[in-house]
C-alpha positions in Angstrom: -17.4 32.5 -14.1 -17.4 36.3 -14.0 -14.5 38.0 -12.7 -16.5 41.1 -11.0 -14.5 43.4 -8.8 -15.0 42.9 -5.0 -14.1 44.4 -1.8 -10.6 43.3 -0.3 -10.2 40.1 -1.7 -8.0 37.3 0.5 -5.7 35.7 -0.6 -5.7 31.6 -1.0 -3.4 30.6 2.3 -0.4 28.8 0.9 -0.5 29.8 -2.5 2.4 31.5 -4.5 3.2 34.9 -3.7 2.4 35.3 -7.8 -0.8 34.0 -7.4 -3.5 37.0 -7.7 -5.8 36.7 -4.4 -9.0 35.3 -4.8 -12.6 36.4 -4.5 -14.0 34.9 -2.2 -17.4 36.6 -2.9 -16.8 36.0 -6.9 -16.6 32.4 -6.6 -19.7 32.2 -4.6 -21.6 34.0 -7.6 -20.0 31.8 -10.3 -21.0 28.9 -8.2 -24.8 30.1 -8.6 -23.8 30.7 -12.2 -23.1 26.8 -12.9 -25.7 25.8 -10.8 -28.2 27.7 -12.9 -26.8 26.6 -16.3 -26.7 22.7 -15.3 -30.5 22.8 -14.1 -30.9 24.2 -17.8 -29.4 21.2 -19.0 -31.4 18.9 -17.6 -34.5 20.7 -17.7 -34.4 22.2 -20.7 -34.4 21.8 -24.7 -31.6 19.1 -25.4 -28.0 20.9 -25.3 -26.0 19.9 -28.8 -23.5 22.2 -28.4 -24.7 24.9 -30.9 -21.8 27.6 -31.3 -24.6 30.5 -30.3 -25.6 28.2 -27.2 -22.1 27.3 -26.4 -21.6 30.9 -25.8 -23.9 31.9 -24.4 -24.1 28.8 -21.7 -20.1 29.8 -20.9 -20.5 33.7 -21.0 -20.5 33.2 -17.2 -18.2 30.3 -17.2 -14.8 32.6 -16.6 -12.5 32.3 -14.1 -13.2 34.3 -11.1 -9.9 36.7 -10.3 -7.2 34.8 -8.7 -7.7 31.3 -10.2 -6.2 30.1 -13.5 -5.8 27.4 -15.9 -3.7 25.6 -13.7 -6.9 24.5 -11.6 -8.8 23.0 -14.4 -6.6 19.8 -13.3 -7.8 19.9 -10.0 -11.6 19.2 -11.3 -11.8 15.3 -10.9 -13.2 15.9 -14.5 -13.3 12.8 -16.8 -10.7 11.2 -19.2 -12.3 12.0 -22.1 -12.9 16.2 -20.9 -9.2 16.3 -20.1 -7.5 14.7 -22.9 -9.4 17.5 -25.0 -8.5 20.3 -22.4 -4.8 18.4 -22.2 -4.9 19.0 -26.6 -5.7 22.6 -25.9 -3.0 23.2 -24.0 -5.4 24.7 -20.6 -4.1 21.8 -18.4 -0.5 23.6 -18.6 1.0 26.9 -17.4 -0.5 29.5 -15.7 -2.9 32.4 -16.8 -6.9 33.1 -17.0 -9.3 31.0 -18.5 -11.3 32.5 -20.9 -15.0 31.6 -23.0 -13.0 31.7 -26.1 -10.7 29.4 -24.6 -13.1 26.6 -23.9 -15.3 26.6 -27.4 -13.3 23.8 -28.3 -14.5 21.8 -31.9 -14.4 18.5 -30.4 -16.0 19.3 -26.5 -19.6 17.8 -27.2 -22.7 18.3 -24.9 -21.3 15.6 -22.2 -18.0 17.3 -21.9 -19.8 20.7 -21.1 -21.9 18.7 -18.5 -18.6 17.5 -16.9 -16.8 20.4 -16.8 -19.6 22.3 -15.2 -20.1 19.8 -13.1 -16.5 19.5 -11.9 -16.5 22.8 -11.5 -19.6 23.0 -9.0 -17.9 20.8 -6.8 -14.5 22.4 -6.9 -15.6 25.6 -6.6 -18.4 24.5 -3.6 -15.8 23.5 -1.9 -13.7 26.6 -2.2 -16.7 29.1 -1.1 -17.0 26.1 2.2 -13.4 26.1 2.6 -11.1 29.1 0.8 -8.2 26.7 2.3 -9.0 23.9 1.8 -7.6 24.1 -1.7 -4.0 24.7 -1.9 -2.2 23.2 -5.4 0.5 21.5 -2.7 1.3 18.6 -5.1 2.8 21.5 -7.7 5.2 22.9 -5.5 8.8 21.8 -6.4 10.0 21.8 -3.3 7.6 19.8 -1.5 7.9 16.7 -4.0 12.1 16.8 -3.1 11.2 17.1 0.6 8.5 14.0 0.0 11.6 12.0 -2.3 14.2 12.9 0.5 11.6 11.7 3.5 12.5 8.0 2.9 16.6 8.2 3.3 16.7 11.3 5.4 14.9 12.0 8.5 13.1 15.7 8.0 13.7 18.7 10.3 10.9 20.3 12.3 9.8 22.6 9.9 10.1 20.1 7.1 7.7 17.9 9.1 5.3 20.2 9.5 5.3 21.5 5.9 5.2 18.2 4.6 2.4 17.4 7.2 0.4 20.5 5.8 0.9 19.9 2.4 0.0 16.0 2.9 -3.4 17.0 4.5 -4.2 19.3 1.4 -3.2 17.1 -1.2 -5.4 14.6 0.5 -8.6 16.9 0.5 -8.1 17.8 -3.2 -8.2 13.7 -4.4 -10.7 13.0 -1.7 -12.8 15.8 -3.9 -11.5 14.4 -7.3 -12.4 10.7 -6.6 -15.9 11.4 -5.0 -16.5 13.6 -8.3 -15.4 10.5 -10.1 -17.5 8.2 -8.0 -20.6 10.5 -8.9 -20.2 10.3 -12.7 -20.4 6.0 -12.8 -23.1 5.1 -14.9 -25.3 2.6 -13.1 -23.4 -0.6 -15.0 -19.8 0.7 -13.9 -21.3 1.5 -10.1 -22.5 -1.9 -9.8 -19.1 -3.4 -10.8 -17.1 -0.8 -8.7 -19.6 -2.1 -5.3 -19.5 -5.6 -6.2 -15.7 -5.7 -6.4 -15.0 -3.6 -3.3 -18.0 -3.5 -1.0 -19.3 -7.1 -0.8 -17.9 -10.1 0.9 -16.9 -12.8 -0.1 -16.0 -10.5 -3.3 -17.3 -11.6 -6.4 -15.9 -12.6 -9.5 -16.4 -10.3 -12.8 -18.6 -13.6 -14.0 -20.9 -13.2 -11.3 -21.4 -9.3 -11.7 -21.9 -9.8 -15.2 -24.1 -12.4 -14.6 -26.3 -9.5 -12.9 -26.0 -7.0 -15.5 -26.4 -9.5 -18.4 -22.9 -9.0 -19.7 -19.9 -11.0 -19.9 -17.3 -11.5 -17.2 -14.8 -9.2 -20.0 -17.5 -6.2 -20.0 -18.2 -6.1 -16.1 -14.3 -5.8 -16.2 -14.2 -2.9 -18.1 -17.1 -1.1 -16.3 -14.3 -1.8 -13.3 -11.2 -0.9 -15.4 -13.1 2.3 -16.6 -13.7 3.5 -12.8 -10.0 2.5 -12.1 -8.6 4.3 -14.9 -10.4 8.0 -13.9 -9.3 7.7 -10.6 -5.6 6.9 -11.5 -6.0 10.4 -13.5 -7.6 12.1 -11.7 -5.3 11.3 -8.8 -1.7 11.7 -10.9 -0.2 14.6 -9.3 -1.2 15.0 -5.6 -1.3 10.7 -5.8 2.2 10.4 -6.5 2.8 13.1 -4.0 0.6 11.8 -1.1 2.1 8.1 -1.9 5.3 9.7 -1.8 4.9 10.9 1.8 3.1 8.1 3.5 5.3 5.9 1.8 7.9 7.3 3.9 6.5 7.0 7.5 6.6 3.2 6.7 9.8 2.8 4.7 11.5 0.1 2.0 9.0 -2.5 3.8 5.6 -2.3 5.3 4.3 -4.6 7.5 0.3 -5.1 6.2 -0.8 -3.8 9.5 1.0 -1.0 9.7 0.6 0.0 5.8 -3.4 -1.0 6.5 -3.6 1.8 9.2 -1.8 4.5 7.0 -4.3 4.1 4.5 -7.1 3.8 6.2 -6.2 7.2 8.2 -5.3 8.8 4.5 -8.3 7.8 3.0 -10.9 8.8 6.3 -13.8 6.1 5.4 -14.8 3.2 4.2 -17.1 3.8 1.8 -16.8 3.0 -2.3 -14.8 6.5 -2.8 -12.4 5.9 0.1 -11.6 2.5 -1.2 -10.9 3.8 -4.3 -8.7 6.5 -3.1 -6.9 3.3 -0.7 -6.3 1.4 -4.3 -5.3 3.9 -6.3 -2.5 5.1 -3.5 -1.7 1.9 -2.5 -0.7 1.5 -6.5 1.5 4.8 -6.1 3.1 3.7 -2.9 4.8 0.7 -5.5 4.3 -1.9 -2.9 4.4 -5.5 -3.7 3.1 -8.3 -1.6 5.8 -11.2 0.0 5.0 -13.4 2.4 2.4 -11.4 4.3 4.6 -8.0 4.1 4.6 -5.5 1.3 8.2 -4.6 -0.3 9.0 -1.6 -2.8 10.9 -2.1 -6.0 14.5 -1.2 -4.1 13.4 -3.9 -1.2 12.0 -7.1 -3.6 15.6 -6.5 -5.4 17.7 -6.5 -2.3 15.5 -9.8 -1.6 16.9 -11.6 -4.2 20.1 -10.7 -4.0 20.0 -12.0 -0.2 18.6 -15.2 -1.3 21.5 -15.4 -4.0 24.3 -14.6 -1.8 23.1 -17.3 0.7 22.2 -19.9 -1.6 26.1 -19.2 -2.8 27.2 -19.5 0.3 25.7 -21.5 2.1 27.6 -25.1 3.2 26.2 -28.8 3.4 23.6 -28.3 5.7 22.3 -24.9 4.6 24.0 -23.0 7.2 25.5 -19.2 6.2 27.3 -16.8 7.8 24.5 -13.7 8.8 27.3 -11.4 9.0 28.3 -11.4 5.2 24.3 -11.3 4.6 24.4 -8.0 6.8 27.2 -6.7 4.9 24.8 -6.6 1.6 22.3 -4.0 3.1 22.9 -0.5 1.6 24.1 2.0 4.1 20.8 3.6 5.9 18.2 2.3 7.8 18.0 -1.0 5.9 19.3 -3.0 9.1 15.9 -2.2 10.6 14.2 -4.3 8.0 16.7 -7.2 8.6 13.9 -9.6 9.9 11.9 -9.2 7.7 14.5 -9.5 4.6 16.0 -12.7 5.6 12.4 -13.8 6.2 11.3 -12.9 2.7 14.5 -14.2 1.1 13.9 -17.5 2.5 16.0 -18.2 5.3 15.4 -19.2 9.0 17.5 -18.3 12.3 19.3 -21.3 13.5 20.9 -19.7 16.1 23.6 -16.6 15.5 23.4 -18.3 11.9 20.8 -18.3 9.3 19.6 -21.5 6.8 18.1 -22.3 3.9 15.8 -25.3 3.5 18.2 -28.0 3.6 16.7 -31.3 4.5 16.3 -30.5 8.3 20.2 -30.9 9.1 20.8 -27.2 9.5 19.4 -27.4 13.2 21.3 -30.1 14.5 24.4 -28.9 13.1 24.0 -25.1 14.2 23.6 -26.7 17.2 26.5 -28.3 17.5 28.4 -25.4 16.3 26.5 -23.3 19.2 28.4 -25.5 21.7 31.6 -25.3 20.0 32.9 -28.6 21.2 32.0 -32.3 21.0 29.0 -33.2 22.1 26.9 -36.9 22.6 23.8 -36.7 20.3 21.3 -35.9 23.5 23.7 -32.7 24.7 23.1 -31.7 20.3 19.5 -32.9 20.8 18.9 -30.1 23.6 20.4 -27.5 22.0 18.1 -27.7 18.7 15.4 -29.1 20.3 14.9 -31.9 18.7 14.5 -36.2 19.5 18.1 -37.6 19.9 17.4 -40.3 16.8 16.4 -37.4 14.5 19.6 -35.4 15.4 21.4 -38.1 15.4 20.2 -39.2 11.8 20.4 -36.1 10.3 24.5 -35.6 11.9 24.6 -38.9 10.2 24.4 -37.3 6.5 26.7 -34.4 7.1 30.0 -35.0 5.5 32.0 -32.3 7.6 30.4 -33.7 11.0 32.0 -36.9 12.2 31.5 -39.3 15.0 34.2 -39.3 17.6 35.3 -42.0 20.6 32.3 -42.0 23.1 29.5 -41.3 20.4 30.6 -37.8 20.4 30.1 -35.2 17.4 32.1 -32.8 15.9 33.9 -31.4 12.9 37.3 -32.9 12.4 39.1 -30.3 13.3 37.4 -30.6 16.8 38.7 -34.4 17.0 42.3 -35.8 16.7 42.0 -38.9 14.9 39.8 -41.8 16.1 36.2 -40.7 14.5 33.9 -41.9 11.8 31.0 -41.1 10.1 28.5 -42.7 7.3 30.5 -40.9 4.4 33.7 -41.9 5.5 33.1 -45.4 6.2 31.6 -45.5 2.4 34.7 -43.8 1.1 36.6 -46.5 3.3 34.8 -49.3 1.3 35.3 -48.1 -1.6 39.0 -47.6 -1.5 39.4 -51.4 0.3 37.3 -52.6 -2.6 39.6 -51.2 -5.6 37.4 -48.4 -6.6 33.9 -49.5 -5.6 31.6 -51.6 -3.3 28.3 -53.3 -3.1 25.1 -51.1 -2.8 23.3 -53.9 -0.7 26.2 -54.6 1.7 26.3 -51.2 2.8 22.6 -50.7 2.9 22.4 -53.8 5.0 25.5 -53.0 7.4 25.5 -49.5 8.1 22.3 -48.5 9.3 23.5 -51.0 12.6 26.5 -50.0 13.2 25.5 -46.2 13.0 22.4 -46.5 14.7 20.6 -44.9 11.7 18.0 -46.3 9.8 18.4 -47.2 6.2 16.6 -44.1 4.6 20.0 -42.3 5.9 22.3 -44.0 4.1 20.0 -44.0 1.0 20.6 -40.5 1.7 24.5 -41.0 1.8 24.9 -42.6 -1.4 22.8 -39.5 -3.2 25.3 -37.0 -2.5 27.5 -35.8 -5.5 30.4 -37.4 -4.4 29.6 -40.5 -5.0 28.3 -42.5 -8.1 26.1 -45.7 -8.0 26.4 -48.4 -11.2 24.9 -51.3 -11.8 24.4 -52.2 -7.9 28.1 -51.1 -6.9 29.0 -47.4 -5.3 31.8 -45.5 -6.5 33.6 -42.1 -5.8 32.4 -39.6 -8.9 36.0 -39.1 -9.9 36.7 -42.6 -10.1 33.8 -44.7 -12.1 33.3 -47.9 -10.5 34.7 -51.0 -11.7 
């Protein structure tokens, strides 16, 4: 790529006032350059990378004035090109580009063909477009402004650089990936369709199947794809991810994280969908119960879920506002809903459960009316039959039956209550330290107004102890 002199050259818009400007016409020629020399390569003698032809071929493969080694990254070239350029050193630092730099010992005849065709498209673009390529992704102080996006809300001008430099990162891996998309051999494009084009997807069995491989090899011809494009994608990935990660916060709804993408990404065609994938896998989203939580988020989950499982009492019931005094200080009460949701627990009222055995409605209920209520005035409230409210109020050992059939704790009721527990406890005591299974299994489902299941239910909670056919309290072993 010849660096011939030309006639006030422009400089790139957004690039470092170090940067020397670049030629636009220069880029244009060493454009035709690399065009010429990869027609030679597939029209002409086989290229084996012979010292004499190596030179010769690269004579005009020099930077044109104003681009450096810091642009051979922006390429889309394959793993196996940049790990050798990466061992030389030229995908580091700034400064020119030279033939000597590239005659590298272990850069073979396929390596050549990638770079020159890399740099076809890179540089096609910038003769189309001397904007359109902006290294964004390298400035320092657009990757603090993309970090600080998600717990501080940006300024104008902030917005709108970020909003620049999020447009241009996006055109550079839109570039990279198609280039990676154009270098698949024909076994690797058919796995790449199958898995992302056709519906129902099919399984790596049944692409192989087609190629006459195993299920393992058609997942490597996937894994192969995958791989370039997480590479090729490293630096304006993380920094695009970054930056749409932060229009949808801690946790993303899947429509809402489905629209991002697809308005990133600008297509639905086998590129674009690898673009979506590889910065969906930046964004470090994971998937819970139909919404999509980062790493900070999924943690916060389970400490939630904890917290409540600690504190939750007999009927699965927990105080929301010590749940809300876990969030971290931000915007994290926005994602409430969704929190709880994914930690497990279900609004019963201005109090939230955990699965419980279905009494946590009927007894958030009565706690809603803050009084003594029959079983139908409960029944309203919770909206449930009056025989299943009434059954499951039955198994609570803090709710008791007062005079008139009414419920409530016993601090509600001054004496002159019962419930299934107590009457046990009752027996028991009368009894000398334990009672018959069968009597009470045949005498308090009447007199409750339960059925038997319920007491069943009873006699399985920790406090009491059942022995050879007589209950007991589970400090005292019966007699």
């Amino acid at each position: 790529m010849s660096g011939t002199d030309q006639e006030s050259p422009t400089a790139m818009p957004g690039s470092r006032g170090s940067d020397p400007p670049v030629a636009a016409a220069a880029v244009a020629e060493v454009l035709g350059n690399v065009r010429r020399l990869l027609r030679e390569m597939e029209t002409g003698p086989p290229f084996r990378g012979g010292w004499e032809y190596r030179f010769a071929a690269l004579g005009a493969v020099v930077w044109p004035e104003g681009l450096d080694r810091r642009h051979l990254a922006d390429m889309g070239l394959a793993t196996r090109t940049r790990k050798c350029l990466g061992d030389a050193g030229l995908l580091s630092g700034t400064g020119p580009v030279t033939t000597g730099d590239l005659l590298l010992p272990n850069f073979g005849a396929h390596s050549y063909r990638d770079l020159l065709a890399g740099a076809e498209r890179f540089l096609d673009a910038l003769v189309d477009d001397p904007a359109a390529y902006v290294p964004v992704a390298m400035d320092p102080e657009l990757l603090e402004l993309a970090r600080r996006k998600g717990t501080e809300e940006p300024g104008r001008a902030e917005r709108a650089k970020l909003a620049s430099g999020l447009g241009s990162a996006l055109a550079i891996l839109r570039a990279r990936v198609d280039g990676v998309v154009a270098g698949m051999t024909p076994g690797q494009r058919a796995a790449v369709d199958g898995r992302l084009l056709e519906e129902p997807r099919p399984t790596f069995a049944h692409i192989g199947g087609r190629l006459g491989v195993g299920a393992s090899r058609a997942q490597q011809l996937y894994a192969a794809v995958a791989k370039r494009v997480r590479l090729a994608t490293e630096v304006e990935g993380r920094f695009a991810a970054t930056v749409l990660k932060g229009e949808l916060g801690h946790v993303a709804e899947a429509d809402s994280l489905g629209r991002i993408l697809d308005a990133a990404v600008g297509g639905d065609g086998v590129a674009q969908r690898l673009l979506r994938n590889a910065l969906f896998e930046r964004m470090g989203y994971v998937a819970v119960r139909g919404a999509y939580l980062d790493e900070e988020a999924v943690a916060l989950v389970g400490t939630v879920r904890s917290a409540a499982q600690a504190g939750a009492d007999e009927a699965g019931l927990v105080d929301e506002t010590e749940l809300l005094a876990l969030l971290p200080a931000g915007d994290w009460r926005r994602h409430w809903q969704a929190l709880r949701s994914r930690a497990g627990l279900r609004a019963r009222h201005r109090r939230q459960a955990i699965p419980h055995g279905g009494t946590a409605r009927p007894k958030a209920a009565l706690l809603e009316l803050g009084r003594p209520a029959p079983t139908e005035a409960v029944a309203a409230v919770c909206g449930l039959s009056g025989t299943y409210a009434h059954d499951r109020l039955s198994k609570l050992h803090g709710v008791v039956r007062g005079t008139g059939g009414r419920w409530g704790l016993e601090a509600w009721l001054d004496g002159g209550f019962e419930s299934i527990p107590a009457e046990i406890v009752r027996r028991i005591r009368e009894g000398g330290g334990a009672t018959p299974r069968a009597r009470l299994l045949a005498e308090l489902p009447g007199r409750f107004g339960v059925h038997v299941h319920t007491v069943r239910a009873c006699l399985r909670a920790p406090m009491f102890v059942v022995r050879d056919g007589r209950v007991g309290l589970a400090e005292e072993r019966p007699a």
